[in-house]
C-alpha positions as CSV (number, residue, x, y, z in Angstrom):
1,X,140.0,6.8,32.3
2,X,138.2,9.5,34.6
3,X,139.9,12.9,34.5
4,X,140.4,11.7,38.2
5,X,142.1,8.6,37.3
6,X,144.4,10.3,35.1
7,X,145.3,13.0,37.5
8,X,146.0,10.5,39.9
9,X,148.0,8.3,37.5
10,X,149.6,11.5,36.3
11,X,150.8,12.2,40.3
12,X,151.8,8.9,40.7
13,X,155.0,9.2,37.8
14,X,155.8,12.5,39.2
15,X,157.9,11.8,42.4
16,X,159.8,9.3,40.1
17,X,161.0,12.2,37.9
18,X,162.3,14.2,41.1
19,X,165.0,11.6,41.9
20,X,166.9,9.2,40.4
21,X,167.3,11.4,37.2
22,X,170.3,9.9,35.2
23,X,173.4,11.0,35.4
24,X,174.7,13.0,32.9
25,X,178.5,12.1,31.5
26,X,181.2,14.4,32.8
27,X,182.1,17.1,30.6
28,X,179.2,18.1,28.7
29,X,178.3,21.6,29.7
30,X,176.6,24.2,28.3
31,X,173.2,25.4,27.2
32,X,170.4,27.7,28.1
33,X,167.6,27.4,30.5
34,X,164.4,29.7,30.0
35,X,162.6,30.2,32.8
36,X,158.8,31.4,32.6
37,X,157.7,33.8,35.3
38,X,154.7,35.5,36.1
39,X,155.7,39.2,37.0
40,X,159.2,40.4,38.3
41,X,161.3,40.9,41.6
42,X,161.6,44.6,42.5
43,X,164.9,44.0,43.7
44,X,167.8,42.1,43.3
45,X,169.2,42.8,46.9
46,X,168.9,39.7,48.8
47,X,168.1,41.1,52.1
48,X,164.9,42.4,50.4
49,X,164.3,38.8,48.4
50,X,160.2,38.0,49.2
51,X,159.5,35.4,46.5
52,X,160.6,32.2,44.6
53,X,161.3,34.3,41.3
54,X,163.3,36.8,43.9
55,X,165.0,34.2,45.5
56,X,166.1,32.1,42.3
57,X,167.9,34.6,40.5
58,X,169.4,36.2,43.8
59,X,170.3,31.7,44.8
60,X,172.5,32.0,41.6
61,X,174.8,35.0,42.2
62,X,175.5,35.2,45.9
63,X,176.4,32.8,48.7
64,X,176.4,31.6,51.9
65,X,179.3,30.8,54.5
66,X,178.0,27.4,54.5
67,X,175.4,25.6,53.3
68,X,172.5,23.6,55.0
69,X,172.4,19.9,53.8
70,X,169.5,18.1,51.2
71,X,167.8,16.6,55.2
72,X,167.2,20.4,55.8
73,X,168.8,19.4,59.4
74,X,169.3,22.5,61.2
75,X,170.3,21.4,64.9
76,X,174.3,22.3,65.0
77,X,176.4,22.4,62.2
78,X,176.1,18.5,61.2
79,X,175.2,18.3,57.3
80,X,176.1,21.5,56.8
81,X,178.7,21.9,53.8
82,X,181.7,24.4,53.4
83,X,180.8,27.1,50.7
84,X,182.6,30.7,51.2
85,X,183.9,29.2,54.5
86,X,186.5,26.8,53.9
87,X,186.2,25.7,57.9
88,X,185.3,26.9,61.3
89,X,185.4,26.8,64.8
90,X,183.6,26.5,68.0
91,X,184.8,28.6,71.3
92,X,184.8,26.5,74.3
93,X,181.7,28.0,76.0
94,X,179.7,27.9,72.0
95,X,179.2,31.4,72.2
96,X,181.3,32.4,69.2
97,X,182.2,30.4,65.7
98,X,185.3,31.6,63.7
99,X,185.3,31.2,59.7
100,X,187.9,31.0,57.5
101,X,187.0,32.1,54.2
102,X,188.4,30.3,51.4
103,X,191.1,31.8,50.2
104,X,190.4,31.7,46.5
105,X,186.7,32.8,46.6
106,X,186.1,36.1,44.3
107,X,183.8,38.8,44.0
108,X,182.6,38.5,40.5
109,X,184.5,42.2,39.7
110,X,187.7,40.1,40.6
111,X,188.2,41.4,44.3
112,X,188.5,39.0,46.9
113,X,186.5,37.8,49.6
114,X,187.4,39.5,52.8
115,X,185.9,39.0,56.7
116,X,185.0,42.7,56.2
117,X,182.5,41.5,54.0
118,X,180.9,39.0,56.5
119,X,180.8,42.1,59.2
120,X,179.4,44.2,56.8
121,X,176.5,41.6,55.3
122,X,175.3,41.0,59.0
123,X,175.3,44.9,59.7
124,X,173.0,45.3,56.3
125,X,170.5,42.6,57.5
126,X,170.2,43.9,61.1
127,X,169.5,47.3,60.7
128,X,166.3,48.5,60.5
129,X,166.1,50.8,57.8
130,X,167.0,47.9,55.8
131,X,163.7,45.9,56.9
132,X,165.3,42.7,56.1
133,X,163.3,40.1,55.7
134,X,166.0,37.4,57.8
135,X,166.1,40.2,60.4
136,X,164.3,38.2,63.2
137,X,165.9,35.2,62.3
138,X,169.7,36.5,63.2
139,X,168.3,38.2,66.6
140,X,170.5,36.0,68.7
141,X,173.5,37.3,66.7
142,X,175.4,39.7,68.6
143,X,178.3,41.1,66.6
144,X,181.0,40.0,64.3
145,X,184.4,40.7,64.5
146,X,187.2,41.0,62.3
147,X,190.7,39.5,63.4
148,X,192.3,39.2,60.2
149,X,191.4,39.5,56.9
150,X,190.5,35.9,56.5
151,X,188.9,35.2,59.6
152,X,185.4,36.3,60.7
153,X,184.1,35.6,64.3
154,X,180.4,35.2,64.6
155,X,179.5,36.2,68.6
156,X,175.8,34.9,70.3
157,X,174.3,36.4,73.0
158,X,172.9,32.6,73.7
159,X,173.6,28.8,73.4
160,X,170.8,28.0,71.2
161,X,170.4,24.5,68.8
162,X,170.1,26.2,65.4
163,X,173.4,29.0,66.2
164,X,175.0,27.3,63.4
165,X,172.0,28.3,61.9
166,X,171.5,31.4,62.3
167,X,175.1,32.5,61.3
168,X,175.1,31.0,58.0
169,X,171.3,30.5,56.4
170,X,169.8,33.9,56.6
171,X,172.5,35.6,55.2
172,X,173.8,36.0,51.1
173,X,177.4,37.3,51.9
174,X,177.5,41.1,50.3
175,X,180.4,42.7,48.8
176,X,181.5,45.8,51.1
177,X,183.6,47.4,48.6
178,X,180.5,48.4,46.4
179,X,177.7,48.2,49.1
180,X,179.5,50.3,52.1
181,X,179.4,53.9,50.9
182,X,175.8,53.5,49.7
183,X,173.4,54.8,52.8
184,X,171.6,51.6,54.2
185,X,168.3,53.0,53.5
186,X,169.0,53.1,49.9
187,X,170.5,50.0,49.4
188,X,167.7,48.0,47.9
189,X,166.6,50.6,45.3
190,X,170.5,51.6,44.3
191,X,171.7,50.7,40.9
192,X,173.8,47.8,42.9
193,X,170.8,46.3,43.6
194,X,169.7,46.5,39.8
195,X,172.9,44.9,38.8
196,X,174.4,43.0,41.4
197,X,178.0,41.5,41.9
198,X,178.3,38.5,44.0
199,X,180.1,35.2,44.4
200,X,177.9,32.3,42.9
201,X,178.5,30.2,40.1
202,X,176.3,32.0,38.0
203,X,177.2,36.1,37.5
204,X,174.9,38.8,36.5
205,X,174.0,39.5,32.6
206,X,171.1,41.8,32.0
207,X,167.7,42.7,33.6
208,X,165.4,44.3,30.7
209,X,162.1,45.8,33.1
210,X,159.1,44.0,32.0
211,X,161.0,41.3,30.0
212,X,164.0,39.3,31.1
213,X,166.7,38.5,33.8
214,X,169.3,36.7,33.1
215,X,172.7,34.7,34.5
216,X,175.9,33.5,32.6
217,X,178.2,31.4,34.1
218,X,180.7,31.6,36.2
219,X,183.1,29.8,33.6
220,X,186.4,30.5,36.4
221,X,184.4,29.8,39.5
222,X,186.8,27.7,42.3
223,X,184.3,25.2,42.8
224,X,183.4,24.6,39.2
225,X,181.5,26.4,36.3
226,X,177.9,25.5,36.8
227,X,176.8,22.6,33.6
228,X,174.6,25.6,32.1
229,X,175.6,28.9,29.9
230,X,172.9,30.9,31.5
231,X,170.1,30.9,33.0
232,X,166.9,33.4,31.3
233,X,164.0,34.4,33.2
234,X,161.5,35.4,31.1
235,X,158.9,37.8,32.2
236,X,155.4,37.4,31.1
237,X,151.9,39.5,32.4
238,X,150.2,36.4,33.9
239,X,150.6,33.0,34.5
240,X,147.8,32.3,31.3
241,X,150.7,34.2,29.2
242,X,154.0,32.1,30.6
243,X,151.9,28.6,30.4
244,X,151.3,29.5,26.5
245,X,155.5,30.5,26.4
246,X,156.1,26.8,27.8
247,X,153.5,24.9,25.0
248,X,155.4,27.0,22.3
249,X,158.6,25.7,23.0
250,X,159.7,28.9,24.1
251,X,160.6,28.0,27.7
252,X,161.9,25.1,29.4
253,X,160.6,25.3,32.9
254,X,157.1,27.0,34.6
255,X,156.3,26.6,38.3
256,X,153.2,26.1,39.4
257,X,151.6,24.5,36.8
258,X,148.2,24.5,37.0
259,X,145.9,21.3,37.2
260,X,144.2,22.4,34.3
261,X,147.4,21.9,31.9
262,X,148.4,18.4,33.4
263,X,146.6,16.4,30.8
264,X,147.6,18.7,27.9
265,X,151.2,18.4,29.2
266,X,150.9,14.6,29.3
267,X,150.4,15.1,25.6
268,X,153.3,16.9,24.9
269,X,156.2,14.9,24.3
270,X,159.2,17.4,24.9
271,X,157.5,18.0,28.6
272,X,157.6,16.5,31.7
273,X,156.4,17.2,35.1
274,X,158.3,17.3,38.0
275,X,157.0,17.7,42.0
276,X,158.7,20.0,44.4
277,X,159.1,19.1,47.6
278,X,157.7,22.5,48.8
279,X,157.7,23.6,52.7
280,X,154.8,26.4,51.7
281,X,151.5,26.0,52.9
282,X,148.4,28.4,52.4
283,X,145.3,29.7,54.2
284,X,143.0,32.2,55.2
285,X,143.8,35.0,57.9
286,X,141.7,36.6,59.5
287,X,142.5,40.4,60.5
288,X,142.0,40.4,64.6
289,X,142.6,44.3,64.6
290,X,140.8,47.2,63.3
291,X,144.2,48.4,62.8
292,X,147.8,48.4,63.8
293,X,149.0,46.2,66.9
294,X,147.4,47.6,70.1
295,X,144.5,49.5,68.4
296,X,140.6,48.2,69.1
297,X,140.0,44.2,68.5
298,X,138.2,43.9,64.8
299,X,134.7,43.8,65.1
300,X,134.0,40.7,63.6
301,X,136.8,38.8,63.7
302,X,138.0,39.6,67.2
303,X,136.2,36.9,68.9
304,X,137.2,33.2,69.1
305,X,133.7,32.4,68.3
306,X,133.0,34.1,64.5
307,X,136.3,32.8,63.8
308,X,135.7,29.2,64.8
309,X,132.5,29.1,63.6
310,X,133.9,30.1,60.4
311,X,136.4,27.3,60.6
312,X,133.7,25.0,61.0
313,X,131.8,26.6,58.0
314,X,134.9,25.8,55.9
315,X,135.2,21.8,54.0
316,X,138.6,22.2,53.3
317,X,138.5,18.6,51.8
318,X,136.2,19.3,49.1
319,X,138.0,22.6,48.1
320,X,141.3,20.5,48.1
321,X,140.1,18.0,45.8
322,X,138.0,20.4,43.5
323,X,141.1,23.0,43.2
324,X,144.0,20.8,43.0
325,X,142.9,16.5,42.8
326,X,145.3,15.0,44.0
327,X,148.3,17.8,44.1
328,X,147.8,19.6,47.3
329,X,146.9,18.1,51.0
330,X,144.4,19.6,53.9
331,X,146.7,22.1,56.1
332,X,147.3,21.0,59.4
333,X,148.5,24.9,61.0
334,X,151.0,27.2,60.8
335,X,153.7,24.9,59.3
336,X,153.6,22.6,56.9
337,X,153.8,18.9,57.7
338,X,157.4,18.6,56.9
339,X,158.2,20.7,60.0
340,X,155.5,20.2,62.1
341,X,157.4,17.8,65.3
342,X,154.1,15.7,66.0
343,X,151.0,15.8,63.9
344,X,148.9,14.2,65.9
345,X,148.4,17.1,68.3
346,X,146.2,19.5,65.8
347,X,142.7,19.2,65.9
348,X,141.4,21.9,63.6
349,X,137.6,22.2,63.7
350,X,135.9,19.5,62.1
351,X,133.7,21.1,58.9
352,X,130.3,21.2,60.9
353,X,127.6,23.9,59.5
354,X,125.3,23.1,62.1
355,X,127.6,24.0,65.2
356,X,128.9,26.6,63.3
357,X,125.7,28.2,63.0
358,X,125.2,27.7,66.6
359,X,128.4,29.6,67.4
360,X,127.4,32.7,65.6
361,X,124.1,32.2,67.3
362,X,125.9,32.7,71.0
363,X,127.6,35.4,69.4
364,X,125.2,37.6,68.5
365,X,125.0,37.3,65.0
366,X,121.7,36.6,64.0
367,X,119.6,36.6,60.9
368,X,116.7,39.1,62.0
369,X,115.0,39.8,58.2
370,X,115.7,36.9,56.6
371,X,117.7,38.1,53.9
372,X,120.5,35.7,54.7
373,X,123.2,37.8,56.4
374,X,123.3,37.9,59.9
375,X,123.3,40.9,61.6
376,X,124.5,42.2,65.2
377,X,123.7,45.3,66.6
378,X,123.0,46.6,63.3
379,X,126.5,45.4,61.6
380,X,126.0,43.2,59.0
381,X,128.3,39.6,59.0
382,X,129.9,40.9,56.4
383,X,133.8,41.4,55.1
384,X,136.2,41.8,52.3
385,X,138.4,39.0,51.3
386,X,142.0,39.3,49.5
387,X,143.4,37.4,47.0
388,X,146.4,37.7,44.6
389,X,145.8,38.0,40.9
390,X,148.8,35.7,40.8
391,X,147.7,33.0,42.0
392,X,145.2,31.2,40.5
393,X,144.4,28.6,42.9
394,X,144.1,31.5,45.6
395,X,141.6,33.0,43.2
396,X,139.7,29.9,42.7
397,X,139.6,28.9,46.8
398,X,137.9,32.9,47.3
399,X,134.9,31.9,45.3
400,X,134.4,28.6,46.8
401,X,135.2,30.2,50.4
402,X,132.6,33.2,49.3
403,X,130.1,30.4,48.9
404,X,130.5,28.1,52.1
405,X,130.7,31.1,54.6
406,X,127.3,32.2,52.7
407,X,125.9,28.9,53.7
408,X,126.0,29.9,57.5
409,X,124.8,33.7,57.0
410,X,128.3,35.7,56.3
411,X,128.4,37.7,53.3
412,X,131.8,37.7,51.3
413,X,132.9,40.0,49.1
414,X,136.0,39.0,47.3
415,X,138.5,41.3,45.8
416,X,141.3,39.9,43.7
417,X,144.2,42.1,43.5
418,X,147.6,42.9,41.7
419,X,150.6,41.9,43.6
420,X,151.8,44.8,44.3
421,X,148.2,46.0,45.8
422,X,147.5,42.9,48.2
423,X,151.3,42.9,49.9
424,X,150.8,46.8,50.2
425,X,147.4,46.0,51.9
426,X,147.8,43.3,53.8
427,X,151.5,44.8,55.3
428,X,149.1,47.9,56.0
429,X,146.7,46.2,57.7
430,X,144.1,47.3,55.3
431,X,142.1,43.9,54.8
432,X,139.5,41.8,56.9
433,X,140.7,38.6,55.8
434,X,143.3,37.5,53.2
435,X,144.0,34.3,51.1
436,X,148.1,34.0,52.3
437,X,150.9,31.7,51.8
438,X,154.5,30.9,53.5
439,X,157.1,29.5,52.7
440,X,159.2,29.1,56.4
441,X,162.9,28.4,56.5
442,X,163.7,25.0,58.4
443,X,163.7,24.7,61.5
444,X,160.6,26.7,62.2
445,X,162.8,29.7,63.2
446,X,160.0,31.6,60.6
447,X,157.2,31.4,63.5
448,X,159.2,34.9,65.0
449,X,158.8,36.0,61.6
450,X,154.3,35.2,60.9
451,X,152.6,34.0,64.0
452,X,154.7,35.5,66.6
453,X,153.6,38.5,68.3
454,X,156.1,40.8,67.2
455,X,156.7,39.1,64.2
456,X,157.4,41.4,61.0
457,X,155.0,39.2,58.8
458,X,152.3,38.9,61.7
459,X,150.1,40.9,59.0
460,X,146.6,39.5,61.3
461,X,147.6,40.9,64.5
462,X,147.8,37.2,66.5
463,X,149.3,37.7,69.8
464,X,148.9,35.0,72.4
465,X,151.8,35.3,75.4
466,X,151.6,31.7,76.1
467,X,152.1,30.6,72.2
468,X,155.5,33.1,72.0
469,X,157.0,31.4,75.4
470,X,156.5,28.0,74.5
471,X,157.9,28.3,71.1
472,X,160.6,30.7,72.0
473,X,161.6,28.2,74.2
474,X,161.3,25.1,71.5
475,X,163.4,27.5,69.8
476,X,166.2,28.4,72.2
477,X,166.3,25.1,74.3
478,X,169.1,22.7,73.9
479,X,167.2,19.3,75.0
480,X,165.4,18.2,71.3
481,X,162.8,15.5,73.0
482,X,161.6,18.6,75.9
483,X,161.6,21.2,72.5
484,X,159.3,18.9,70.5
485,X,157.2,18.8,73.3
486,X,156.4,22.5,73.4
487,X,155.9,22.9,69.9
488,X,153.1,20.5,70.2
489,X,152.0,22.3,73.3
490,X,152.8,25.9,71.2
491,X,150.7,24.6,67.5
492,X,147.6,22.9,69.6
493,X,147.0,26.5,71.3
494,X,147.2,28.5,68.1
495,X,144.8,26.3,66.2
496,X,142.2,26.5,69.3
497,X,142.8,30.0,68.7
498,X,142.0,29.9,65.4
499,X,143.5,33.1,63.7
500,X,143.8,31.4,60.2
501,X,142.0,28.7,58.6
502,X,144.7,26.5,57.3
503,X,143.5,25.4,54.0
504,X,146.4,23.3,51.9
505,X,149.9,22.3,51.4
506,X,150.2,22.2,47.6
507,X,152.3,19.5,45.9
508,X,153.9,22.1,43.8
509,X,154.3,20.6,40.2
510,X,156.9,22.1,37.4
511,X,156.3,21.9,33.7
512,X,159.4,21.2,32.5
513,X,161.7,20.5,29.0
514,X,162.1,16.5,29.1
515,X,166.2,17.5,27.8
516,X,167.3,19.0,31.3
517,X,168.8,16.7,33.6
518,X,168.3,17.2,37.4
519,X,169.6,16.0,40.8
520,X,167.2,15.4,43.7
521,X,165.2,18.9,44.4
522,X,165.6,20.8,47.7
523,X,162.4,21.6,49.4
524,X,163.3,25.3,50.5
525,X,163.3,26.0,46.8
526,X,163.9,23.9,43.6
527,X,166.5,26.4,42.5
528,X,168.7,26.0,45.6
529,X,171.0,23.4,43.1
530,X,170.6,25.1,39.9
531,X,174.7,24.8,39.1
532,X,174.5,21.5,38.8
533,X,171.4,21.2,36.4
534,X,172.6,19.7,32.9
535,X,171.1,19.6,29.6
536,X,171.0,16.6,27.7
537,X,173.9,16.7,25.0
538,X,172.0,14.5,22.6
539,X,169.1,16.8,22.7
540,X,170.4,20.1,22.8
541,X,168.4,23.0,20.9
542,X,169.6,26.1,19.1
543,X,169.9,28.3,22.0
544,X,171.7,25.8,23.6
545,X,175.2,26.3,21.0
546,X,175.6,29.1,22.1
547,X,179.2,29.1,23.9
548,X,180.8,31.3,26.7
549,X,184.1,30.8,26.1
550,X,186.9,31.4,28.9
551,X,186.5,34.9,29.9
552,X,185.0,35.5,33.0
């Protein structure tokens, strides 16, 4: 077989390990799962979670009033399932939803749940000095009051479709009683957020810097102990160093696996691969500022032309299949296809060098010396391009980018960066272009958050008036057939405005020990189930004797 051919083949088996996994018999819990990580969250708060490592060890320990259902249906509270709310209830005019909080949900110190906390978590996430990430999700959140201890009333200052929604996805419930006398400034570098105390099934254990995190169950939990002891992520320099931790037997689960380890994995018979429905989609934005929001356009890339021609200059085909085969797709716009209402409606520019070249021609932008950059008014077409150390497929698309804009006259130069250093660049505005990801919540509430004008995560400066009203209004309106209408009309004029080249929707594959037994994956995240995640009995390892006992 071509390497092709076996890629392909390899693909094809991986959907059928994502479902359909066999049940495991009742009973038989216990057992360790080490989980390989390249790098570390900085915090443990959740209001400050940015990425998947973040987000599953913060998923384990702390909850929501409800939870969204496997369909990812966010219109109303249909599919969503009772967590730290054992039921609610709509006011007459729907501008106000009153929990009761089950009644034997704990903090993991032992205190109990209380509405105080639910008052107090939706204070945390809507301040500012916070800088929540959910903060422009809950904007249509008014208040929350406190009748009785049980009972906390979530108040709108709008009917909207996704209220529901908004009360109960964007928010981990915090615990006041060690949170409230901490300033709210501080919260996400306190010693609380370094060892946090929550309500999941899973509790906090340890967090060695530079090493390890790691979860025990919850072995008294109301709704059950999870099936695993604990939960270990373990913390290696790159993602070169955690792939060698999975060969070695040394961990049972790595996310995005890299192409380049499929057939080796194939090879290996205690691993198995496993897709992830993933909503995140990737591309390259282009900075249309010179700096902050109202300063001076960017000098290359604040006209529509450059950055269409660019576009054009771009065969996004070719890079997906020589980065990823068959495990990513051609991005469509600022959503991935999963939430995008009507496909059909996006017409990115088609890969054309010839009319790009002719673009940059009515631009300006000529090649005067023939040196091969363009020139105009004595500026070279030149610019920097960022790309996270982290990701190696990001890394890999840079270099093949640097090459196909060089074809039409633009001269690239890419800079790979630490973690740390592109997020503090590109949230500074201190980039031309950069090689960015998302991952939106459902629902495509996260366009206030990235491609709305005042959107905390706008990092490229897009601001078009007549994209923000029509999807504000697909946000807010209350007729589903007239809302998927404007988010046609709001995703066709943002790709004719071409801020961003969308590049791929990757199929996001996960090395993993063939002894685990899973249920279905969620696509906002495949740790969102975790609990119920079971190891084999029959094929349990060392680490995985190791007992809990009662206590809690």
């Amino acid at each position: 077989m071509s390497r092709r051919v076996c890629l392909l083949a390899l693909a094809t088996t991986l959907a059928a390990c994502s479902s359909g996994e066999r049940a495991a018999p009742a009973g038989d819990d216990g057992g360790t799962l080490i989980v390989a990580v390249a790098g570390e969250p900085s915090t443990l708060f959740p209001p400050r979670v940015e990425g998947t490592i973040d987000a599953a060890v913060v998923g384990t320990m702390f909850e929501r009033l409800a939870d969204i259902g496997p369909a990812l249906e966010t219109i109303g509270d249909e599919g969503f399932t009772p967590v730290l709310a054992r039921s609610w209830r709509w006011a007459p005019d729907s501008l106000s939803i009153a929990f009761t909080l089950d009644s034997t949900a704990r903090w993991h110190d032992g205190a109990p749940l209380r509405a105080e906390d639910v008052r107090f978590t939706w204070r945390v996430y809507a301040d500012d000095s916070v800088a929540a990430n959910e903060r422009d999700l809950i904007g249509n959140i008014d208040s929350v009051s406190v009748p009785d201890a049980r009972t906390a009333v979530v108040w709108f200052k709008r009917r909207t479709p996704q209220q529901f929604y908004d009360a109960t996805y964007h928010m981990k419930i915090l615990p006041s009683h060690r949170l409230d006398s901490i300033p709210f400034a501080r919260l996400a570098t306190s010693a609380a957020a370094r060892a946090p105390v929550g309500t999941g099934r899973f509790r906090f254990a340890r967090w060695d810097a530079g090493q390890r995190i790691e979860v025990v169950a919850d072995t008294t939990h109301p709704r059950g102990r999870p099936h695993l002891d604990r939960v270990v992520w373990s913390i290696m320099a790159d993602q070169g160093a955690a792939t060698v931790k999975l060969f070695a037997g040394e961990a049972d689960l790595l996310e995005n696996f890299r192409r380049d380890n499929l057939e080796q994995l194939a090879r290996t018979p205690s691993l198995r691969v496993v897709t992830n429905p993933s909503l995140t989609y990737y591309f390259l934005g282009f900075h249309l500022r010179e700096g902050g929001a109202g300063s001076a356009p960017h000098p290359i890339f604040g006209d529509l032309r450059v950055r269409r021609a660019l576009s054009m200059a771009v065969d996004r085909a070719t890079l997906v299949r020589n980065v990823f085969d068959s495990l990513a797709v051609v991005g469509l716009g600022p959503a991935p296809r999963a939430l995008i209402p009507d496909t059909t409606v996006l017409r990115a520019p088609p890969f054309d060098v010839a009319q790009a070249r002719a673009l940059l021609d009515s631009a300006g932008w000529v090649d005067a010396n023939g040196d091969g950059v363009r020139e105009r008014g004595g500026r070279p077409l030149a610019f920097e391009l960022l790309a996270p150390s982290s990701s190696a497929a990001r890394t890999a698309y840079a270099t093949l980018l640097q090459a196909q804009f060089a074809v039409v006259g633009a001269k690239v130069s890419v800079a790979v960066l630490d973690p740390a250093v592109f997020t503090e660049r590109t949230d500074k505005g201190r980039f031309d272009a950069y090689l960015g990801g998302w991952q939106p919540s459902p629902g495509l509430i996260g366009m206030r958050q990235t491609w709305m004008s005042r959107g905390a995560d706008n990092v490229v400066g897009y601001a078009n008036p007549r994209f923000d009203a029509l999807a504000d209004s697909a946000l807010t309106g209350l007729d589903r057939a007239r809302s998927r209408r404007l988010w046609g009309d709001a995703f066709a004029a943002i790709v004719d405005d071409a801020p961003a080249i969308w590049l791929y929707e990757a199929r996001m594959p996960i090395g993993l020990h063939t002894r685990l037994v899973l249920p279905p994956l969620r696509a906002d995240g495949w740790y969102t189930n975790l609990a119920e995640w079971r190891v084999d009995p029959a094929r349990r390892l060392d680490r995985d004797r190791i007992g809990l006992g009662g206590a809690r």
